[in-house]
PDB file of N, H, CA, C and O in Angstrom:
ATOM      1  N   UNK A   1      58.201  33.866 -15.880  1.00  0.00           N
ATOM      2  CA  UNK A   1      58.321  34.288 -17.268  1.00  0.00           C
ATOM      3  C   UNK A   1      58.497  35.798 -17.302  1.00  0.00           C
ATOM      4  O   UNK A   1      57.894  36.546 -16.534  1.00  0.00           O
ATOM      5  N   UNK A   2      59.190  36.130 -18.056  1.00  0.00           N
ATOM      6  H   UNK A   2      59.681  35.522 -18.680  1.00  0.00           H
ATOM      7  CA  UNK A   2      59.685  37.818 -18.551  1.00  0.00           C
ATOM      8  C   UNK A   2      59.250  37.483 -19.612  1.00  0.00           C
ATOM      9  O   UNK A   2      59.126  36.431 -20.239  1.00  0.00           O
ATOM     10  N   UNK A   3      58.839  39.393 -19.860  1.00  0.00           N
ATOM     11  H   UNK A   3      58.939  40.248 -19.351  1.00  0.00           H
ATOM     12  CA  UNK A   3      58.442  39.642 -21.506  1.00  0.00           C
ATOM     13  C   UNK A   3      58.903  41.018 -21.940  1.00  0.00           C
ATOM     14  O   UNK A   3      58.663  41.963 -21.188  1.00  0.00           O
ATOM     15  N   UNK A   4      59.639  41.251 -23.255  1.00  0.00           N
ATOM     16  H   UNK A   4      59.833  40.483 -23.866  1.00  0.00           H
ATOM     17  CA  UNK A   4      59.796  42.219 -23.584  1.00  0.00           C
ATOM     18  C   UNK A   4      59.352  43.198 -24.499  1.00  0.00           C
ATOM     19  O   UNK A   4      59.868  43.845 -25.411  1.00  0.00           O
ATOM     20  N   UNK A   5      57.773  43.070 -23.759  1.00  0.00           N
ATOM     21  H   UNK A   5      57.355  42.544 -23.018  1.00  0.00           H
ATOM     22  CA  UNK A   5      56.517  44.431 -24.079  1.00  0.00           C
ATOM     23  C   UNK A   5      57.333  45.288 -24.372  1.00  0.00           C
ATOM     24  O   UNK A   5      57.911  45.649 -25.398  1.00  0.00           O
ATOM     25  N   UNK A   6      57.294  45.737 -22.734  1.00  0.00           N
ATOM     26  H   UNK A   6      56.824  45.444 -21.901  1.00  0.00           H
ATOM     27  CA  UNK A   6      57.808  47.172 -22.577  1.00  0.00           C
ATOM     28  C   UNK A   6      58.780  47.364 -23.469  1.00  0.00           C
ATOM     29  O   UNK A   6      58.297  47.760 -24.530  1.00  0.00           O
ATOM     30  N   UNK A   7      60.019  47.247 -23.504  1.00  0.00           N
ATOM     31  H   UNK A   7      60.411  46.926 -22.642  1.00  0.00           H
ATOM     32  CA  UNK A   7      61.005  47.559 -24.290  1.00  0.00           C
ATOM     33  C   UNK A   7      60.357  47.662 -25.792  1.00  0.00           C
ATOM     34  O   UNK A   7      60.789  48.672 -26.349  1.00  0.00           O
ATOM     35  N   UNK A   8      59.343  46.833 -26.710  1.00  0.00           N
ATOM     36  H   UNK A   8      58.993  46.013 -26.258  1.00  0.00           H
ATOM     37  CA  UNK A   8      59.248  46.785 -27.845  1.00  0.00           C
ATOM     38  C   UNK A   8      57.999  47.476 -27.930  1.00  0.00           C
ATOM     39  O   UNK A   8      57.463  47.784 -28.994  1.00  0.00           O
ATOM     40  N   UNK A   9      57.647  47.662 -27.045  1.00  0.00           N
ATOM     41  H   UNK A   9      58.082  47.412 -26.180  1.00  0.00           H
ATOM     42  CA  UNK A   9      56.206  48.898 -27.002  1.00  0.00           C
ATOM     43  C   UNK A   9      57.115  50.966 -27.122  1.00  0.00           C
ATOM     44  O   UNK A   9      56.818  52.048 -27.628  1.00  0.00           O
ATOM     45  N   UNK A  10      58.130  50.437 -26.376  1.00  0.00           N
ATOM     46  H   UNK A  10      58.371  49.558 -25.965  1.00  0.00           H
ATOM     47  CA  UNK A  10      58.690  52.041 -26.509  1.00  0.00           C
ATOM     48  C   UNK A  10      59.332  52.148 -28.111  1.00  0.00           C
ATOM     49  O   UNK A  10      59.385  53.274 -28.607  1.00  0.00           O
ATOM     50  N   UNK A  11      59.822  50.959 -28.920  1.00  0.00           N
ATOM     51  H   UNK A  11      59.779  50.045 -28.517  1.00  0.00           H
ATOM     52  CA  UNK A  11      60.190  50.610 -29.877  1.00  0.00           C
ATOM     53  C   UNK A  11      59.358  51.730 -31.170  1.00  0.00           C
ATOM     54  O   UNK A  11      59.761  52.500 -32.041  1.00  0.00           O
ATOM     55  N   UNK A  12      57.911  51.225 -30.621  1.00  0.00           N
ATOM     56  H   UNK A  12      57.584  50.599 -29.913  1.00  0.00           H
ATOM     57  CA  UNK A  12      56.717  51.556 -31.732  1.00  0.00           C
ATOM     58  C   UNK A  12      56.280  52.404 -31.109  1.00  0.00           C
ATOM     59  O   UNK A  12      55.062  52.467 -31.273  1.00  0.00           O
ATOM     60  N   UNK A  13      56.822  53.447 -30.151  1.00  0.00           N
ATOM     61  H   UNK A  13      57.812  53.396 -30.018  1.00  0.00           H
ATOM     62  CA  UNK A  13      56.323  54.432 -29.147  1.00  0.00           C
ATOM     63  C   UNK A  13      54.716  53.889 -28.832  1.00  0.00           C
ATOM     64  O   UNK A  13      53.802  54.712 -28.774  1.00  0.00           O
ATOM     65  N   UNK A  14      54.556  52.927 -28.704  1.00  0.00           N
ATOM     66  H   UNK A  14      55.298  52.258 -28.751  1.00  0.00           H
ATOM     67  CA  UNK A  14      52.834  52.803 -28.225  1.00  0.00           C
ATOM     68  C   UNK A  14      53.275  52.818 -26.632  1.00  0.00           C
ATOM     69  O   UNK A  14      54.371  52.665 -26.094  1.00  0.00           O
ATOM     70  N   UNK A  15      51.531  53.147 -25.942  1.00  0.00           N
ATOM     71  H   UNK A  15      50.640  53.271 -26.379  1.00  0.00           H
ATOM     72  CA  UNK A  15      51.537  52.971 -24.767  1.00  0.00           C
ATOM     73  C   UNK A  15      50.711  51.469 -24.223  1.00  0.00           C
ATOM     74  O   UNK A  15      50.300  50.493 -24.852  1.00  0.00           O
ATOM     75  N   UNK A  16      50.707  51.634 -23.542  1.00  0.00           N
ATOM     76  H   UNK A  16      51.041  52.426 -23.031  1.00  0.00           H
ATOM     77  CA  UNK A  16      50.016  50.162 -22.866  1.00  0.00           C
ATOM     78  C   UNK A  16      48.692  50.047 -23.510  1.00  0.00           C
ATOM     79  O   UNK A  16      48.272  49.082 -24.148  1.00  0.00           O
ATOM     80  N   UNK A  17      47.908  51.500 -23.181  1.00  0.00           N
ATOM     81  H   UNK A  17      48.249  52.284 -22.663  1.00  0.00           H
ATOM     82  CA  UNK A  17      46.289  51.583 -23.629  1.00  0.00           C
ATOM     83  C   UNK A  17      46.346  51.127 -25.538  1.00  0.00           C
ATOM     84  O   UNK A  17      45.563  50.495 -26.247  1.00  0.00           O
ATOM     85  N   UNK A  18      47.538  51.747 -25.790  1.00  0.00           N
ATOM     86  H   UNK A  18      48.175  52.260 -25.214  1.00  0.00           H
ATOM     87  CA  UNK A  18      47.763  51.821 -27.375  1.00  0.00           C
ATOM     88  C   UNK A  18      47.871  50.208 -27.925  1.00  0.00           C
ATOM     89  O   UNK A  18      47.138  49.663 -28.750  1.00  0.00           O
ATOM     90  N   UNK A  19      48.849  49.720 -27.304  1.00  0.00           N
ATOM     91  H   UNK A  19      49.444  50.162 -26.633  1.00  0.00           H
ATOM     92  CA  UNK A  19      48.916  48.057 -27.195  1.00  0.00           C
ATOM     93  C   UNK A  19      47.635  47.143 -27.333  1.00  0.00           C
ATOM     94  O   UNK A  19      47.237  46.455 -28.272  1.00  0.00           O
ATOM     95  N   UNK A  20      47.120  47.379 -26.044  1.00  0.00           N
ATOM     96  H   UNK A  20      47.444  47.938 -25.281  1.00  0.00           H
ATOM     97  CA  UNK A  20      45.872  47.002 -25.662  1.00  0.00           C
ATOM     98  C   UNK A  20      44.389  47.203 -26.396  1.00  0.00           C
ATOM     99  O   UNK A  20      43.450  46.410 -26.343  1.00  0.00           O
ATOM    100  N   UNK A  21      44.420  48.054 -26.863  1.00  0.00           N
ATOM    101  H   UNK A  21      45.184  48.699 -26.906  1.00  0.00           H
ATOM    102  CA  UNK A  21      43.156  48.242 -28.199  1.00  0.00           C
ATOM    103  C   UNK A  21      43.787  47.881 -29.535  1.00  0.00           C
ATOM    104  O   UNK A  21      43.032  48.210 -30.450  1.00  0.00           O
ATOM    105  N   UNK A  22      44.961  47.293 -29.979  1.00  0.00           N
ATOM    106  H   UNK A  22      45.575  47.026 -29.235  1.00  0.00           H
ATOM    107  CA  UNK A  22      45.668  46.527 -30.718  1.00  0.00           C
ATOM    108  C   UNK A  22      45.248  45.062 -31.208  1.00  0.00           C
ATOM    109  O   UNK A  22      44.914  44.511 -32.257  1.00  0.00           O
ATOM    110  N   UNK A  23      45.533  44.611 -29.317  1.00  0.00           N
ATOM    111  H   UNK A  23      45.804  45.059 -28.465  1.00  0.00           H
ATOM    112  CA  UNK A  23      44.817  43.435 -29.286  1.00  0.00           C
ATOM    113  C   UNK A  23      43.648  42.973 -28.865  1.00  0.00           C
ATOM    114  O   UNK A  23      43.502  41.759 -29.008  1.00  0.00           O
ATOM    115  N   UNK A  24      42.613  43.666 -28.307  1.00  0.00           N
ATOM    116  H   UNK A  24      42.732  44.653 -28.191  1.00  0.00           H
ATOM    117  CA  UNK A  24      41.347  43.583 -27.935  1.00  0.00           C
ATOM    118  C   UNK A  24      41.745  42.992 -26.704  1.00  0.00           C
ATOM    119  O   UNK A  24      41.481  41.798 -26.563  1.00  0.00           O
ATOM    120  N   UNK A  25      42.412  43.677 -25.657  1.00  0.00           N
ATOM    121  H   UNK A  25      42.627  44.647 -25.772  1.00  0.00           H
ATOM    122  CA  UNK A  25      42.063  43.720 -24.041  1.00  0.00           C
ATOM    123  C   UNK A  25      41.871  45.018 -23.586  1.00  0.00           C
ATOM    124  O   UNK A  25      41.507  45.992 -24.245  1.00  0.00           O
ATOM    125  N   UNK A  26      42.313  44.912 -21.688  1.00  0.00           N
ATOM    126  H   UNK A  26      42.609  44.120 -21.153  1.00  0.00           H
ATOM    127  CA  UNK A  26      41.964  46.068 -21.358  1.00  0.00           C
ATOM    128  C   UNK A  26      43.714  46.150 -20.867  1.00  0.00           C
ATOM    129  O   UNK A  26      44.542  45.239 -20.843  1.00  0.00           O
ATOM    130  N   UNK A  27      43.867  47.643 -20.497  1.00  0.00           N
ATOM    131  H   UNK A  27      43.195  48.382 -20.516  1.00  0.00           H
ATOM    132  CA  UNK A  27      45.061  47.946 -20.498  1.00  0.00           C
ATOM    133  C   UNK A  27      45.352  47.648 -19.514  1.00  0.00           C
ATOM    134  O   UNK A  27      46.519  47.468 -19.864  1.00  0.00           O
ATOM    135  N   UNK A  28      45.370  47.412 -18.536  1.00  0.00           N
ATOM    136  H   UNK A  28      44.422  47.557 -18.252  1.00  0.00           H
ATOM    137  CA  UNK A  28      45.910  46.277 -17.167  1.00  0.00           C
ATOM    138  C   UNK A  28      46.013  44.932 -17.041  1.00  0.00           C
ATOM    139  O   UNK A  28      46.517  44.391 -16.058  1.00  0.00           O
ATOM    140  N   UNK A  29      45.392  44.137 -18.343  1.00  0.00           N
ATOM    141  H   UNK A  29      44.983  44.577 -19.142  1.00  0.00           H
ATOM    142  CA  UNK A  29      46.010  42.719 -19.108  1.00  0.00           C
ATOM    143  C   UNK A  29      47.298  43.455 -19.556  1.00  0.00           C
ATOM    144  O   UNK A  29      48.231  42.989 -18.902  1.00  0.00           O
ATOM    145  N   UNK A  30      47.673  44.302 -20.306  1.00  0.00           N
ATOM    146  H   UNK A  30      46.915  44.681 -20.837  1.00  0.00           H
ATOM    147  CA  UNK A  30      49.247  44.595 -20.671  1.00  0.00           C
ATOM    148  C   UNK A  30      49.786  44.477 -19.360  1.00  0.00           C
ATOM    149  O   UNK A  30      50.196  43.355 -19.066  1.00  0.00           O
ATOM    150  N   UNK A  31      49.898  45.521 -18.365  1.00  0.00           N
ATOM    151  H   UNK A  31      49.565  46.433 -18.605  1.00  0.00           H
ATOM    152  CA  UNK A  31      50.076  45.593 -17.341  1.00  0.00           C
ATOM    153  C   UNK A  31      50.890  44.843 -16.598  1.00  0.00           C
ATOM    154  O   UNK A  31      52.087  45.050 -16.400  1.00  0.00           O
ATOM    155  N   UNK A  32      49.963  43.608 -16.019  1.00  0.00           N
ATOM    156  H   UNK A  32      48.990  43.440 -16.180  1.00  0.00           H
ATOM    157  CA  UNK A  32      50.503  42.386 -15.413  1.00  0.00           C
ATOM    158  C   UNK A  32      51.065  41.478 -16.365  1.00  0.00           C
ATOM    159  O   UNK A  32      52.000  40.768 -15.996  1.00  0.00           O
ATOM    160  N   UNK A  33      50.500  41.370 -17.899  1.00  0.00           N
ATOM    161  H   UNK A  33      49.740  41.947 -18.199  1.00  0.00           H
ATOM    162  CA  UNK A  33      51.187  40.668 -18.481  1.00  0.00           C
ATOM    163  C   UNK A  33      53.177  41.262 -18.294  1.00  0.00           C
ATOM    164  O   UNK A  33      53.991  40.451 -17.851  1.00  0.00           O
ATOM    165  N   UNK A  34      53.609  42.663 -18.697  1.00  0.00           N
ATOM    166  H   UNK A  34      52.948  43.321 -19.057  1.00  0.00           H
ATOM    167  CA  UNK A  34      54.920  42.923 -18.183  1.00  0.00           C
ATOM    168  C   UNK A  34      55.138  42.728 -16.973  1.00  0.00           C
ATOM    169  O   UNK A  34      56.315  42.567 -16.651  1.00  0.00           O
ATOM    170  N   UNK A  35      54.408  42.693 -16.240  1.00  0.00           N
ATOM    171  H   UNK A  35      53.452  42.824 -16.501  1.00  0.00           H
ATOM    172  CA  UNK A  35      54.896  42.240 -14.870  1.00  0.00           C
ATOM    173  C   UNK A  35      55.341  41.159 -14.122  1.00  0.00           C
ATOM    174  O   UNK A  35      55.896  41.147 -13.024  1.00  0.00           O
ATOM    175  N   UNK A  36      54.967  40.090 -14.998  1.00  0.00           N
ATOM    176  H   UNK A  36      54.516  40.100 -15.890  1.00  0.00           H
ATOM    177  CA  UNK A  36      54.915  38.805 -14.673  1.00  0.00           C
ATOM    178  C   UNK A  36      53.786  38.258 -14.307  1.00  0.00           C
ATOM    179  O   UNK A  36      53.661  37.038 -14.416  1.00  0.00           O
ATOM    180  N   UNK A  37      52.520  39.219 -13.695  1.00  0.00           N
ATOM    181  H   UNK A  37      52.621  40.210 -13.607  1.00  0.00           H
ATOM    182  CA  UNK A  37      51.399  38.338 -12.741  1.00  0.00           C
ATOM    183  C   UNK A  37      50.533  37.757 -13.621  1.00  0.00           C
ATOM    184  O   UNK A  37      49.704  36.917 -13.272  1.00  0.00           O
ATOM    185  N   UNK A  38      50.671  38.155 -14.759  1.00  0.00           N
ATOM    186  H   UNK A  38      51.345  38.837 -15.042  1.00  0.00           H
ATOM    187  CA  UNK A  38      49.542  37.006 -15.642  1.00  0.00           C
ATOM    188  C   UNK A  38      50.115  36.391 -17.027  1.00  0.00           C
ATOM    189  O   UNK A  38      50.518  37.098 -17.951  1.00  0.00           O
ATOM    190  N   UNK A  39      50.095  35.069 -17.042  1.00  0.00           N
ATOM    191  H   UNK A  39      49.767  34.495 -16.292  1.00  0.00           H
ATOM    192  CA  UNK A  39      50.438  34.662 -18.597  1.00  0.00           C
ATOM    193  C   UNK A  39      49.052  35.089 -19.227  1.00  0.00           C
ATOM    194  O   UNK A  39      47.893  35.307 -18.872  1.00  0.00           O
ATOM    195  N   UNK A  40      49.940  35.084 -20.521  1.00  0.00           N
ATOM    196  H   UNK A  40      50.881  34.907 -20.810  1.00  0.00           H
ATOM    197  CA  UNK A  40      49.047  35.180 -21.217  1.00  0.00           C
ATOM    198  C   UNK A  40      48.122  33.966 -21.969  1.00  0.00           C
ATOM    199  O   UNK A  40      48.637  32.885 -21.683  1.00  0.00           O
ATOM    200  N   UNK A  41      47.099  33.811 -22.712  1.00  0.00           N
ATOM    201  H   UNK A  41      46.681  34.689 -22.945  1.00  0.00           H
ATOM    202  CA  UNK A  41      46.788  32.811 -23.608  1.00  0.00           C
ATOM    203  C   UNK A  41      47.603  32.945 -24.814  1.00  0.00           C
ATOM    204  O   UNK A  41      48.078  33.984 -25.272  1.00  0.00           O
ATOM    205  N   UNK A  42      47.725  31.485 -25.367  1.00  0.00           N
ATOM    206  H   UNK A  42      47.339  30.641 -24.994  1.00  0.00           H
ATOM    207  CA  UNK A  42      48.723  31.424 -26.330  1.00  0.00           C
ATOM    208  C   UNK A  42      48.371  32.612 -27.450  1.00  0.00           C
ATOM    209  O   UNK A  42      49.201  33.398 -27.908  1.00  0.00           O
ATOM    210  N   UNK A  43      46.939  32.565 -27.789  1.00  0.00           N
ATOM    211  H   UNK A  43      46.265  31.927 -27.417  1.00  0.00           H
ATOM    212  CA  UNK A  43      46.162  33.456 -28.713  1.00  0.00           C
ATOM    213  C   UNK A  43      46.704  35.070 -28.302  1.00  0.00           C
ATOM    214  O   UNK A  43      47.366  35.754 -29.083  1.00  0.00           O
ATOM    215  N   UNK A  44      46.448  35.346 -27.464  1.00  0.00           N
ATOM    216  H   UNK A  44      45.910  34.790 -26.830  1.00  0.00           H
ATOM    217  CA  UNK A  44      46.854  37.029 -26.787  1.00  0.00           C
ATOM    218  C   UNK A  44      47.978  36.872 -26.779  1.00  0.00           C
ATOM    219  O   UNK A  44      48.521  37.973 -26.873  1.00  0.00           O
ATOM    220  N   UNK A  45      48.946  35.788 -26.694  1.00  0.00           N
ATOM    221  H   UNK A  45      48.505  34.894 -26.618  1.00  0.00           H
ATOM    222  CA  UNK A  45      50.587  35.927 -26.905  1.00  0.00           C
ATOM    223  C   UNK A  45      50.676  36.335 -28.178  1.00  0.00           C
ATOM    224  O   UNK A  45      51.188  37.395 -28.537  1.00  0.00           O
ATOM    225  N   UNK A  46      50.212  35.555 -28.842  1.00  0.00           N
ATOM    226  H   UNK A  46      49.796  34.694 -28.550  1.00  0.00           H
ATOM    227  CA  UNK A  46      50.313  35.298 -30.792  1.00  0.00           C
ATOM    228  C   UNK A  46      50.019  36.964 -31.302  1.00  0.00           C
ATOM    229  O   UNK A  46      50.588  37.499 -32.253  1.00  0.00           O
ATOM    230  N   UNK A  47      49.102  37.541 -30.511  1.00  0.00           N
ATOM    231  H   UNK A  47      48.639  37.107 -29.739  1.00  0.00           H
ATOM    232  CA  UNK A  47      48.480  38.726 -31.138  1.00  0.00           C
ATOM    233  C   UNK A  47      49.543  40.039 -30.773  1.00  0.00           C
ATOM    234  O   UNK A  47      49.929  40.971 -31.479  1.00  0.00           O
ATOM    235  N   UNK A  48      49.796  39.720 -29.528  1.00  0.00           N
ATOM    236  H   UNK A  48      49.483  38.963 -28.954  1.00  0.00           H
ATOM    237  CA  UNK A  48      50.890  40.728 -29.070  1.00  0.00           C
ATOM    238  C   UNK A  48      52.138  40.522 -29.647  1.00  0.00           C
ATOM    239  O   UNK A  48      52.980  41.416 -29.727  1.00  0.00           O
ATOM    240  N   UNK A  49      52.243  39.775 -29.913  1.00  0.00           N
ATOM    241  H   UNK A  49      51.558  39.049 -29.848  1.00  0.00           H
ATOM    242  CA  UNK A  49      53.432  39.329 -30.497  1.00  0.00           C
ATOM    243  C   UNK A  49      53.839  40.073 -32.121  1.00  0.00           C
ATOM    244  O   UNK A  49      54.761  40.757 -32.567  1.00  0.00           O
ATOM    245  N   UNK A  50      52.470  39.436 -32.682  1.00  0.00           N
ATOM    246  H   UNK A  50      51.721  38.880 -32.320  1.00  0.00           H
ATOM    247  CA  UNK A  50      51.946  40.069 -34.080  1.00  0.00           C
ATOM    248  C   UNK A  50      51.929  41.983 -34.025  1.00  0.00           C
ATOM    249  O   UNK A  50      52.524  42.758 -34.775  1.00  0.00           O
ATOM    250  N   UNK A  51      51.287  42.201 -33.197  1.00  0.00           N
ATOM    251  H   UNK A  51      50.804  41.571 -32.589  1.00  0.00           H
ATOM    252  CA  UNK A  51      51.399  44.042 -32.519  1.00  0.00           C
ATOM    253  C   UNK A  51      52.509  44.227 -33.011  1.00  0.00           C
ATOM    254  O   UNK A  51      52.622  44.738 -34.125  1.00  0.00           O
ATOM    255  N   UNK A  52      53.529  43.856 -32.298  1.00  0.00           N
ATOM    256  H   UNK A  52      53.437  43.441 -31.392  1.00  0.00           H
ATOM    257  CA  UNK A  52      54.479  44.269 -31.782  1.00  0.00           C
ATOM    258  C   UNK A  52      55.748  43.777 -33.288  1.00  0.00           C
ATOM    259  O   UNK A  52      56.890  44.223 -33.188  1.00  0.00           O
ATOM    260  N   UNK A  53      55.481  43.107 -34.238  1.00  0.00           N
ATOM    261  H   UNK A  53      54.553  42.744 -34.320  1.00  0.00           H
ATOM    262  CA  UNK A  53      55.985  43.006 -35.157  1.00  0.00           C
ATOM    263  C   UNK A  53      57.202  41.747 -34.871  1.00  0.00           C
ATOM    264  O   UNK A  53      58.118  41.575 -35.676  1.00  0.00           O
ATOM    265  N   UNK A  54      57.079  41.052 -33.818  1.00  0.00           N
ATOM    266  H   UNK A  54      56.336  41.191 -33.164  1.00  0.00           H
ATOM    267  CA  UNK A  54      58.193  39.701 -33.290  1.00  0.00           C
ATOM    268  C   UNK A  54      57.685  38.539 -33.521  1.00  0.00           C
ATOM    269  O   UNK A  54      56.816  38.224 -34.334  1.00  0.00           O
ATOM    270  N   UNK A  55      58.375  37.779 -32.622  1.00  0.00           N
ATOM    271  H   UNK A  55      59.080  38.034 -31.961  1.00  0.00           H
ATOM    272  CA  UNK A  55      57.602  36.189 -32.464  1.00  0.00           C
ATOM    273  C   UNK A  55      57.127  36.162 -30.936  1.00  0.00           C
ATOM    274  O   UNK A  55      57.406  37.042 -30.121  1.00  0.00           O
ATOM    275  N   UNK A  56      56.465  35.164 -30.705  1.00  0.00           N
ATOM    276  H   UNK A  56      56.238  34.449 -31.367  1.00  0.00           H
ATOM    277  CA  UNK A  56      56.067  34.659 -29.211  1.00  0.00           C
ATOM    278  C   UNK A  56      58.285  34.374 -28.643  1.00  0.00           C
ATOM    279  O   UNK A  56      58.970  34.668 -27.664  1.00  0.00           O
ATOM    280  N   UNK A  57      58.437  33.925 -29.505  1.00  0.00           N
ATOM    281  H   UNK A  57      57.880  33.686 -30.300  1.00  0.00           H
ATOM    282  CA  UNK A  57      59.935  33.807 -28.803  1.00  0.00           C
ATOM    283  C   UNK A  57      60.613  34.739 -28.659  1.00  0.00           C
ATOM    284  O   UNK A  57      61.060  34.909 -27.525  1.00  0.00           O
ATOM    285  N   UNK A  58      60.877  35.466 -29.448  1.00  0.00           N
ATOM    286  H   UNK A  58      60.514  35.328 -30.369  1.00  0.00           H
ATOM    287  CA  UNK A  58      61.907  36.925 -28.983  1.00  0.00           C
ATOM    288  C   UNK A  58      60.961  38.016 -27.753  1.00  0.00           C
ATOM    289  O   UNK A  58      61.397  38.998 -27.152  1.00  0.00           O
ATOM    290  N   UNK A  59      59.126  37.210 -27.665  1.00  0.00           N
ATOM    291  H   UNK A  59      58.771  36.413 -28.153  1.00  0.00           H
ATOM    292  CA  UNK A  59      58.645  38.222 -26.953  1.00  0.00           C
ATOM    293  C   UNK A  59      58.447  38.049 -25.660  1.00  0.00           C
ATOM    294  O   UNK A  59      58.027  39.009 -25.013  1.00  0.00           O
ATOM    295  N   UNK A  60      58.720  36.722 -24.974  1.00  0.00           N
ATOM    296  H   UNK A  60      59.061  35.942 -25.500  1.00  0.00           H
ATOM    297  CA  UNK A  60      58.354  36.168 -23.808  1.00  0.00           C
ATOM    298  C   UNK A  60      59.927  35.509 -23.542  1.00  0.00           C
ATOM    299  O   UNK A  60      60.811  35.170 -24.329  1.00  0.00           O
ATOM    300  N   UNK A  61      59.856  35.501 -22.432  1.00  0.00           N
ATOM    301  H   UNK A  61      59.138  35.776 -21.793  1.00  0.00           H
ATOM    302  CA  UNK A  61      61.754  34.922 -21.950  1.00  0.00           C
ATOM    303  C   UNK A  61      61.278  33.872 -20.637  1.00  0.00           C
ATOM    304  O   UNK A  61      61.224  34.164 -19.442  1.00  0.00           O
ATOM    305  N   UNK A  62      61.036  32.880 -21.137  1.00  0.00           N
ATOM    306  H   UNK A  62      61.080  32.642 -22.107  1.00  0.00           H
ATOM    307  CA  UNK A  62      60.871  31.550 -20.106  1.00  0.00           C
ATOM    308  C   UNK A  62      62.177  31.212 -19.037  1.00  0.00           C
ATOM    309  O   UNK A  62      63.215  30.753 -19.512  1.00  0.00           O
ATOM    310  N   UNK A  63      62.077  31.423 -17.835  1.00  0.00           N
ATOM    311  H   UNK A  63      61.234  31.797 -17.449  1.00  0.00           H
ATOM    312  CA  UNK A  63      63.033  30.847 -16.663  1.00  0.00           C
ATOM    313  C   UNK A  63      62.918  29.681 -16.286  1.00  0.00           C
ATOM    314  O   UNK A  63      61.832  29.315 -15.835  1.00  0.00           O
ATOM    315  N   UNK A  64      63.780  28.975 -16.352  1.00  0.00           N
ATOM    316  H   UNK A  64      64.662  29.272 -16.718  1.00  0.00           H
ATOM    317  CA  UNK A  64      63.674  27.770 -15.426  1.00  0.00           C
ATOM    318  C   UNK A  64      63.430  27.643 -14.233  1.00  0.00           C
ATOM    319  O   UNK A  64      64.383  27.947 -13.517  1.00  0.00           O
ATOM    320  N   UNK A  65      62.474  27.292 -13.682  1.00  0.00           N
ATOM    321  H   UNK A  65      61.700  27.044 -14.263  1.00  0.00           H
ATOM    322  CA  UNK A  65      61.824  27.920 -12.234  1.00  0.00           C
ATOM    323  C   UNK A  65      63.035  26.509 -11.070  1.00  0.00           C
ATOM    324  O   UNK A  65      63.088  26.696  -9.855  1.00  0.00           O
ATOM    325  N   UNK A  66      63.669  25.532 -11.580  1.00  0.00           N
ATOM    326  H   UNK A  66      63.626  25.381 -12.568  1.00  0.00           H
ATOM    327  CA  UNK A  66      64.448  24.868 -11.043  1.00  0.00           C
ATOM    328  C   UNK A  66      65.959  25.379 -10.872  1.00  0.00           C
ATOM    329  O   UNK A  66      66.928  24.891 -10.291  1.00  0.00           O
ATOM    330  N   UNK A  67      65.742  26.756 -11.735  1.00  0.00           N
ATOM    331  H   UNK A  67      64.955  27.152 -12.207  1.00  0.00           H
ATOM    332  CA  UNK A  67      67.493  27.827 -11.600  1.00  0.00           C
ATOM    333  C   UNK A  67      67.328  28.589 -10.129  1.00  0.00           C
ATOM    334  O   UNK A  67      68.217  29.333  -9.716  1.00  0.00           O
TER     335      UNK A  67
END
């Protein structure tokens, strides 16, 4: 899974830490969440999502892991 935090975090000039006290984590849940190493819960999707002024769909980009 890809997500386009980053890009929509520079959007709202926030930083990760800025993000992250947004949604009540710590700023290395942002982190790996752009990185790929951690999904998120649907709830912390929903909220980041909400942050960030999108949907869970324009904010997460699902791969077909069979491509």
């Amino acid at each position: 899974m890809r997500t386009r935090i980053k890009e929509l975090r520079a959007r709202y000039d926030l930083t990760q830490e800025d993000l992250a006290r947004k949604v009540g984590v710590r700023r290395e849940t942002i982190l790996f969440i752009e990185k790929g190493k951690y999904n998120p819960s649907l709830k912390l999707a929903y909220n980041i999502a909400k942050a960030l002024q999108t949907t869970i769909d324009e904010l997460f980009i699902f791969e077909d892991e069979d491509s």
